[in-house]
C-alpha positions as CSV (number, residue, x, y, z in Angstrom):
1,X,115.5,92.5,25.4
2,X,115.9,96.1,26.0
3,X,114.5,98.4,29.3
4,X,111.2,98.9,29.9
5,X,110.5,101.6,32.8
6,X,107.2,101.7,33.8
7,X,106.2,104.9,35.3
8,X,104.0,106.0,38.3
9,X,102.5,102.7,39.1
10,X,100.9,102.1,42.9
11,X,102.9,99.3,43.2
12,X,100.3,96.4,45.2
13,X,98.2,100.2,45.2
14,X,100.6,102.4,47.7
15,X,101.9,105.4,46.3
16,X,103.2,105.8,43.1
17,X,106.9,104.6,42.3
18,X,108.9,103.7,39.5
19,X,109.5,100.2,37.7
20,X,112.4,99.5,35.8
21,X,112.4,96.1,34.2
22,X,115.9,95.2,32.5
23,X,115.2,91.4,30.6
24,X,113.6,89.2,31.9
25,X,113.9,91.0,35.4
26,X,112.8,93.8,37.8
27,X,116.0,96.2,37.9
28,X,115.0,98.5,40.2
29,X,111.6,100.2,41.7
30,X,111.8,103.5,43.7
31,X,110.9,106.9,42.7
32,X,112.5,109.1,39.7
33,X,113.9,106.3,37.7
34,X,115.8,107.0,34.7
35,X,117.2,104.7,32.1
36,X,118.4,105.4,28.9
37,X,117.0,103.9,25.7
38,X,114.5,102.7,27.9
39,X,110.7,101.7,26.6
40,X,108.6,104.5,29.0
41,X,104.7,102.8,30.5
42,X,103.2,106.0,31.8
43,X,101.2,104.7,34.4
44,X,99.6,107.3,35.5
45,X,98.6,106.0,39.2
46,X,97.2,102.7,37.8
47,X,98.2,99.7,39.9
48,X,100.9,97.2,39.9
49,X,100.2,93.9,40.9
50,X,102.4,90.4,40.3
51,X,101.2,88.5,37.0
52,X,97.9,86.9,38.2
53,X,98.1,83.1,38.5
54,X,95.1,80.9,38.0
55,X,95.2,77.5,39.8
56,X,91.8,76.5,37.7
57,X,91.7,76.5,33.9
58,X,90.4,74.7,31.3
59,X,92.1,75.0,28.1
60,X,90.2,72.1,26.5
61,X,93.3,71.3,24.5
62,X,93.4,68.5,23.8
63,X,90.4,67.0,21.8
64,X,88.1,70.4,22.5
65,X,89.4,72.6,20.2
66,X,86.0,73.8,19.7
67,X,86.1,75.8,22.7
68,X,89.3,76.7,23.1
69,X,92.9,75.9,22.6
70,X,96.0,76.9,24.6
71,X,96.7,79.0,22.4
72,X,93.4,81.0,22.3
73,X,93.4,80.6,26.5
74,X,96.3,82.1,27.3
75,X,95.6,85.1,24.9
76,X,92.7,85.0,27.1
77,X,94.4,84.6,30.7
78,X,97.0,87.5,29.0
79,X,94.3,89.7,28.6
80,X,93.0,89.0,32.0
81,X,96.7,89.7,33.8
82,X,97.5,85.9,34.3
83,X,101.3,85.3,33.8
84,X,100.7,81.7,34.3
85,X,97.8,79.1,34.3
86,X,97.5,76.0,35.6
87,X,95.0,73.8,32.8
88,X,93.0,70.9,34.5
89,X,93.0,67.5,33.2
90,X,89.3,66.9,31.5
91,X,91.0,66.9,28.5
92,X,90.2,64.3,25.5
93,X,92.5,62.4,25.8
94,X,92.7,62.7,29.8
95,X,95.5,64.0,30.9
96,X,96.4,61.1,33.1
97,X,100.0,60.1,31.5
98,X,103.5,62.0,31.1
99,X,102.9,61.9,27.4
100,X,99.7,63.8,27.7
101,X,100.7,66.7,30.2
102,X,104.2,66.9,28.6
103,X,102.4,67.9,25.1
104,X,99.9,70.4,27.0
105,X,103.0,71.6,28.7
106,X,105.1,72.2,25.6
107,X,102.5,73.8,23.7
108,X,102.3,76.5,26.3
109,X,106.0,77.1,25.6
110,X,105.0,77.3,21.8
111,X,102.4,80.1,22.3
112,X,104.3,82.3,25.1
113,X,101.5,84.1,26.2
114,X,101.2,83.0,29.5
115,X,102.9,80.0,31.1
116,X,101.1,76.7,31.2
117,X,101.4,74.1,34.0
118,X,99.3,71.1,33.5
119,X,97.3,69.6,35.9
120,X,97.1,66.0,35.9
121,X,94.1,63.4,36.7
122,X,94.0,61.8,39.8
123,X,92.5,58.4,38.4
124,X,92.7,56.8,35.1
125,X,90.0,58.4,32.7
126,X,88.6,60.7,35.7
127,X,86.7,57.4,36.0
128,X,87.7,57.0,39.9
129,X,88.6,53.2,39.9
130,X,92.3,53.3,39.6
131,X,95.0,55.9,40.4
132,X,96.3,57.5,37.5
133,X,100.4,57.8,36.8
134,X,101.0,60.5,39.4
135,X,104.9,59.4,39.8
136,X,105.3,59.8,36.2
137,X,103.6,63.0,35.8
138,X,105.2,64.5,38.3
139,X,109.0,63.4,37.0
140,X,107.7,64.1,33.0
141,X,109.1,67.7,32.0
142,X,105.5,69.0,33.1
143,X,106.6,68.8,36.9
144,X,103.2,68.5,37.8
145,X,102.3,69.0,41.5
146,X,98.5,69.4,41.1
147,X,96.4,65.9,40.6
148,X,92.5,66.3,39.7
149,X,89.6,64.9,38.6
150,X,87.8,67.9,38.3
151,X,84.4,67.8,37.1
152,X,84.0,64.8,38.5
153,X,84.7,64.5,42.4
154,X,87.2,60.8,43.5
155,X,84.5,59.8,45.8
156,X,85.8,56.5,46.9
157,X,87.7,57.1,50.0
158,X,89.9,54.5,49.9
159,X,91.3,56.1,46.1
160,X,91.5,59.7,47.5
161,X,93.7,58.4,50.6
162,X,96.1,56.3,48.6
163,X,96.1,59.8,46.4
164,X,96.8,61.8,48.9
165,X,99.3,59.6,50.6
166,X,101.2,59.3,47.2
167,X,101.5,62.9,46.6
168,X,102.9,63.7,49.7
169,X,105.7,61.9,48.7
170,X,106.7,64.7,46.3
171,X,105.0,67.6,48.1
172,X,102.6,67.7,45.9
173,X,98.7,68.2,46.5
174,X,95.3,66.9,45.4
175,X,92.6,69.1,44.7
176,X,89.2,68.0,45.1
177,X,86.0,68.7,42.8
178,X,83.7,68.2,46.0
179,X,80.7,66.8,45.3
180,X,78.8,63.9,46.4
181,X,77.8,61.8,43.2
182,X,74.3,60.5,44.5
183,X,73.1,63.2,46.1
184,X,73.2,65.1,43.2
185,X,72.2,63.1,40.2
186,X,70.2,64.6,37.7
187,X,71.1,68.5,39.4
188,X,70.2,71.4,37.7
189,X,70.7,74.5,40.0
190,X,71.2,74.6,44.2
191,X,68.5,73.1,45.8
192,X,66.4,75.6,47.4
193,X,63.8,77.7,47.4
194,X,64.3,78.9,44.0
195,X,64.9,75.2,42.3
196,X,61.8,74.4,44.2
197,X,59.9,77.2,42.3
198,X,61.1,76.8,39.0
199,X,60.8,72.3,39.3
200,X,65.1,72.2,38.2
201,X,66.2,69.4,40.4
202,X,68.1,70.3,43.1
203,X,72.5,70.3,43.9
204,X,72.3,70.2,47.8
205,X,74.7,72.2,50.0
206,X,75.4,69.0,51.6
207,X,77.3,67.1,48.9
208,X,79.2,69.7,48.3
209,X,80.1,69.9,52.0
210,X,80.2,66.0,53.3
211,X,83.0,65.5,50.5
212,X,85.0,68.2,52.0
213,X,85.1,67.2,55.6
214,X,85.9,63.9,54.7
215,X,88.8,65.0,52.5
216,X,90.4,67.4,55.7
217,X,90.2,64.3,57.9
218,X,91.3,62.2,55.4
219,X,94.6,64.6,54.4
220,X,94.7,65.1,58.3
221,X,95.0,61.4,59.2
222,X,98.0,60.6,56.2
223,X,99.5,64.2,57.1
224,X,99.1,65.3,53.2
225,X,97.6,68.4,51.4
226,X,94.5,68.6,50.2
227,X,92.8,71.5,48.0
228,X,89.4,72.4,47.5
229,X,88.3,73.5,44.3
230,X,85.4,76.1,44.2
231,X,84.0,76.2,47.6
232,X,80.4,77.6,47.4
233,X,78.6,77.2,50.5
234,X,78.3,78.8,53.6
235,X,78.7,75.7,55.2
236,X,81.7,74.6,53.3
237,X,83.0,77.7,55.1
238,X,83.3,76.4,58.2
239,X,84.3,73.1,57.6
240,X,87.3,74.6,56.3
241,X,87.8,77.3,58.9
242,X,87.4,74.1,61.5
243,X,89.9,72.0,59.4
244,X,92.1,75.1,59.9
245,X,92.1,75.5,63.1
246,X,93.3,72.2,63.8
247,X,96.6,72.6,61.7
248,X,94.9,70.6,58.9
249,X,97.0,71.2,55.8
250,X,93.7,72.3,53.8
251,X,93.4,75.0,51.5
252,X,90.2,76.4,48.9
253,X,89.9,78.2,46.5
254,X,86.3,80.6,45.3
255,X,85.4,81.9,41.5
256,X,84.7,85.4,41.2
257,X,81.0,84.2,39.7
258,X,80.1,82.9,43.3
259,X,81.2,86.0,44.7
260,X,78.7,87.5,43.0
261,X,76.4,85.7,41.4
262,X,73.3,84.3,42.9
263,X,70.9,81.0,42.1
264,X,67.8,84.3,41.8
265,X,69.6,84.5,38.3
266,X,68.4,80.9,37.2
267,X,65.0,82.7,37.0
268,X,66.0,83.7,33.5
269,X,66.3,80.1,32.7
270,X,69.7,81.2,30.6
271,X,72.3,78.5,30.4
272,X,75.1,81.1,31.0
273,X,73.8,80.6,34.5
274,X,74.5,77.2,34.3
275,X,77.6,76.0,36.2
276,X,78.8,72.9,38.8
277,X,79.2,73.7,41.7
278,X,76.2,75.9,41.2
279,X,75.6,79.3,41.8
280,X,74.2,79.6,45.7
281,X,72.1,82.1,47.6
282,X,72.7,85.6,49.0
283,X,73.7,84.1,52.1
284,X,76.2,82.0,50.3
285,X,78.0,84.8,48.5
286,X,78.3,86.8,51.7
287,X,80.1,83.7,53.8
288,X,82.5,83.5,50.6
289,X,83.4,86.9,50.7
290,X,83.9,86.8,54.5
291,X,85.7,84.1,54.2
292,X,88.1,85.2,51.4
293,X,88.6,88.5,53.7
294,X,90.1,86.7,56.7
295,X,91.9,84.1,55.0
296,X,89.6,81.1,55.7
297,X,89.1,80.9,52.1
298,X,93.1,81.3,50.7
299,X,93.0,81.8,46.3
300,X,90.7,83.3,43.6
301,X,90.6,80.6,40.7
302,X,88.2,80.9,37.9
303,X,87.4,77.9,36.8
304,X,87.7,78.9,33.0
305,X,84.6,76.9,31.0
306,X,84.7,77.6,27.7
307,X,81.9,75.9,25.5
308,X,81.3,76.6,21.8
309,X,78.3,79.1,21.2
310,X,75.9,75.3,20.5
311,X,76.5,73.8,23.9
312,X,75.0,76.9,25.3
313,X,71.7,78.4,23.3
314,X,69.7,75.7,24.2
315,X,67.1,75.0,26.6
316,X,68.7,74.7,30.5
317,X,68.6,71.0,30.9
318,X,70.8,70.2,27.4
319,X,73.0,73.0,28.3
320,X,76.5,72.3,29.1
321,X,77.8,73.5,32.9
322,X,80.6,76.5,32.9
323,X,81.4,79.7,32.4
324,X,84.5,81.9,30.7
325,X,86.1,83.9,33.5
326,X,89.7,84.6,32.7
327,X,89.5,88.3,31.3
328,X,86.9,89.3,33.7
329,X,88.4,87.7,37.2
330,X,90.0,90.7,38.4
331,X,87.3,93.0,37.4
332,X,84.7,90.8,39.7
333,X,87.0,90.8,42.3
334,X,87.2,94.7,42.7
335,X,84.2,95.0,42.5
336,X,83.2,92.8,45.0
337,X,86.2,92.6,47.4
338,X,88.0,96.5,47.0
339,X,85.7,98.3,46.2
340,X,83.5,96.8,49.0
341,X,86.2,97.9,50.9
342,X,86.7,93.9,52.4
343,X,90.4,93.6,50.3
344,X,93.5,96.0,50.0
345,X,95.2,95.6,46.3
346,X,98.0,93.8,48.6
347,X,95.1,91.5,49.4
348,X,94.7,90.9,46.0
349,X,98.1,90.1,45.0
350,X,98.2,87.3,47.7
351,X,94.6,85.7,46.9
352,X,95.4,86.0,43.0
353,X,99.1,85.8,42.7
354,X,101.3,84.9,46.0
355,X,99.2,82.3,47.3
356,X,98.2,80.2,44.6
357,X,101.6,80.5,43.5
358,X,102.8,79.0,46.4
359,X,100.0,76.0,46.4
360,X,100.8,75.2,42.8
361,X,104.5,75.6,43.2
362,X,104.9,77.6,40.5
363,X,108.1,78.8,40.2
364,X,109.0,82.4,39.2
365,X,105.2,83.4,39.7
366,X,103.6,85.0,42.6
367,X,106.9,87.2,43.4
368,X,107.3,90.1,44.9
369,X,107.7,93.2,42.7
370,X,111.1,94.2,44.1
371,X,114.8,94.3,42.2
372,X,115.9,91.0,41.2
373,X,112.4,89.0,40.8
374,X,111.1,88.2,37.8
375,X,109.6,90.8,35.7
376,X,105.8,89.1,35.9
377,X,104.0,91.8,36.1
378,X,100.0,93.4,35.5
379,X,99.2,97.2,35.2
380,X,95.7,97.5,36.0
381,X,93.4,100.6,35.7
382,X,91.1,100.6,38.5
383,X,89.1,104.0,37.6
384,X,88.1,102.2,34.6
385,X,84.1,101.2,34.5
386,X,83.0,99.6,31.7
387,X,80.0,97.2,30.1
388,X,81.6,93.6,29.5
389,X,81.4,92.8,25.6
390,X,82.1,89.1,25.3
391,X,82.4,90.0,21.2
392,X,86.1,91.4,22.2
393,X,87.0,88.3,23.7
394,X,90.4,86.5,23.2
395,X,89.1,83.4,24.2
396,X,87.7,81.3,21.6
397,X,84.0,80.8,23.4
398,X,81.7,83.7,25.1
399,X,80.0,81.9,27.6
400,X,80.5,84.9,30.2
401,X,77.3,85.7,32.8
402,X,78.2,88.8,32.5
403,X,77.7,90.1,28.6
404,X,76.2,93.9,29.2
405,X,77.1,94.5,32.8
406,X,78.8,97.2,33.9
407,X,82.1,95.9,35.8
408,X,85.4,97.8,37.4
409,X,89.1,98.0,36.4
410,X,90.4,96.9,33.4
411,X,94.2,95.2,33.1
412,X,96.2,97.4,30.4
413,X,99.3,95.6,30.3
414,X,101.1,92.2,30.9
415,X,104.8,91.6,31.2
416,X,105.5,87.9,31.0
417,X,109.5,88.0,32.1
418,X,110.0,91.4,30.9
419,X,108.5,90.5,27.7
420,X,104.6,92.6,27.1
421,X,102.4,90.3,25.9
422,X,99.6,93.1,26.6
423,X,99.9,96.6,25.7
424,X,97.2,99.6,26.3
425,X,94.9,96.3,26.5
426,X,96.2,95.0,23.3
427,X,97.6,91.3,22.8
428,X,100.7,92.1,21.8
């Protein structure tokens, strides 16, 4: 692989310095860098941050091809600035067995553009009657760390303890889809004012949040991790910061939509609103934010949903729940954390690199970008404003909320190991 020197980047955004990637790994970074032979990035002050890492993605690959493949989501998480993904289990078949998350895991080797770690079910079938084969999972080629039944919660108590007791055994972690089944049958939207208005049935706060403090005290009581998937409520908040405080080994994750979305948009009645957990109220979105600031609140995931163009132009109630995010993360979280002025860009690389790195043990990823590490790196240009046009998506579906709003920074270039695998916001 020859040189690449990548000029003039705000490396985490400090001042501008020099990048020399050499194979598959940083070189050097100072100022007035030189190499000869060497592929030249003018960066022109555009910052530098580790390849993103997204803890929550669905790929749909297996048995959803429809909406997106691995191959056609990690042209998407490229695009995005993700240099690794981890895909969740709601797969068809569910990917509850070695042989299922070794063949999601080997076709992210195939298609290179990002790397793929698969994420397996917690119970057999997502069905929450009988724990699923975490040993062999986690000892298949996959490595897997990360057990879910996401998109549906493991509400028996007595299943999510004997998960979380078995994955401590290997370090690894559960991470929760927190919601109470029967307090939220036939939900539409939060319940609220707005649901009230408009007759959707109602997703309470509170089954959202009486999962989670059941889970800290359950991970607190077998000394295990426990990770909650897209917190969304104010309340959930504090339950975590609470958890925290008493040295519970808890940490959460938030998607860019519910730092900035709000349930005013079901108004519309447009399924692109549609999504579980659902989008909450002003008050909501400010606790998230807050919360994401200090640290209460540790990753960024986006909870990738892609759904073919059918399961979407319908009327709300047929409408399938989720929402793309991959190539528009980054660009919701300036404008709602930097450019709000509640992040730094080094803030960034923890919530959307370091940290869930470090949760999802993915090794290689969420590095610093210093000589010797490995060259996973994202250029992004953060003067850039620009309307999102879901049409020039890489992902196979277009189910964005976003389609015509105007939305900051845009990522230029990925290096996946020194290799580009986006150029001048190009797939390569």
């Amino acid at each position: 692989m020859s040189k690449i020197l990548i000029r003039g980047a705000r490396v985490l955004g400090g001042e501008p310095q020099d990048v020399l990637i050499d194979g598959e790994f940083i070189e050097a970074v100072g100022t007035g860098l030189s190499a000869e032979g060497a592929e030249v990035v003018e960066a022109d002050g555009k910052v530098l941050l580790p390849g993103l890492v997204d803890l929550h993605t669905h790929l749909r690959e297996p048995g959803r091809e429809d909406s997106e493949t691995v191959l056609t989501g990690t042209r998407a998480a490229a695009s995005g600035g993700y240099t690794a993904v981890f895909a969740m289990a709601n797969t068809f078949p569910v990917a509850d067995t070695a042989g299922v998350v070794e063949q999601v895991y080997r076709l992210g080797k195939e298609h290179g553009y990002c790397d793929v770690q698969p994420i397996g079910a917690v119970t057999v079938g997502l069905e929450g009657r009988k724990l699923a084969e975490l040993g062999a999972m986690h000892e298949s080629a996959a490595g897997v760390t990360v057990f879910s039944d996401d998109g549906k919660c493991v509400d028996d108590a007595v299943i999510m303890r004997r998960a979380l007791e078995y994955v401590k055994a290997f370090g690894g972690v559960v991470a929760q889809h927190a919601q109470e089944p029967r307090l939220t049958e036939g939900a539409q939207m939060n319940e609220g004012v707005v649901s009230a208005e408009l007759g959707l049935g109602g997703w309470p706060a509170v089954a959202e949040e009486s999962i989670i403090a059941r889970d800290v005290l359950l991970a607190e009581h077998v000394g295990s991790r426990v990770h909650i998937c897209h917190l969304s409520t104010a309340g959930s908040v504090e339950i975590v910061r609470w958890a925290k405080s008493r040295g519970i080994d808890v940490t959460a994750e938030v998607t860019p939509h519910h730092l900035l979305l709000t349930d005013e948009m079901v108004r519309s009645y447009n399924p692109v609103y549609k999504v579980n957990p659902p989008l909450r109220t002003e008050r909501d979105v400010l606790a998230l934010r807050e919360a994401l600031a200090d640290g209460t609140i540790d990753i960024v995931a986006t909870d990738h949903a892609p759904h073919p163009h059918e399961d979407k132009d319908c009327e709300w109630a047929a409408a399938a729940m989720g929402m793309v995010g991959l190539e528009t993360a980054l660009s919701v979280v300036q404008r709602t954390m930097v450019d709000t002025g509640l992040l730094t860009w080094a803030d960034v690389a923890d919530r959307m690199s370091f940290a869930p790195a470090r949760i999802g043990s993915a090794a290689g990823h969420g590095r610093p970008v210093s000589a010797g590490e490995p060259a996973n790196l994202t250029l992004v240009d953060s003067a850039y404003r620009g309307e999102v046009d879901p049409a020039g998506f890489a992902s196979r579906s277009r189910n964005t909320p976003y389609e015509g709003r105007e939305l900051p920074g845009r990522v230029t270039h990925t290096f996946l190991r020194g290799r580009a695998t986006l150029v001048d916001g190009k797939l390569a």
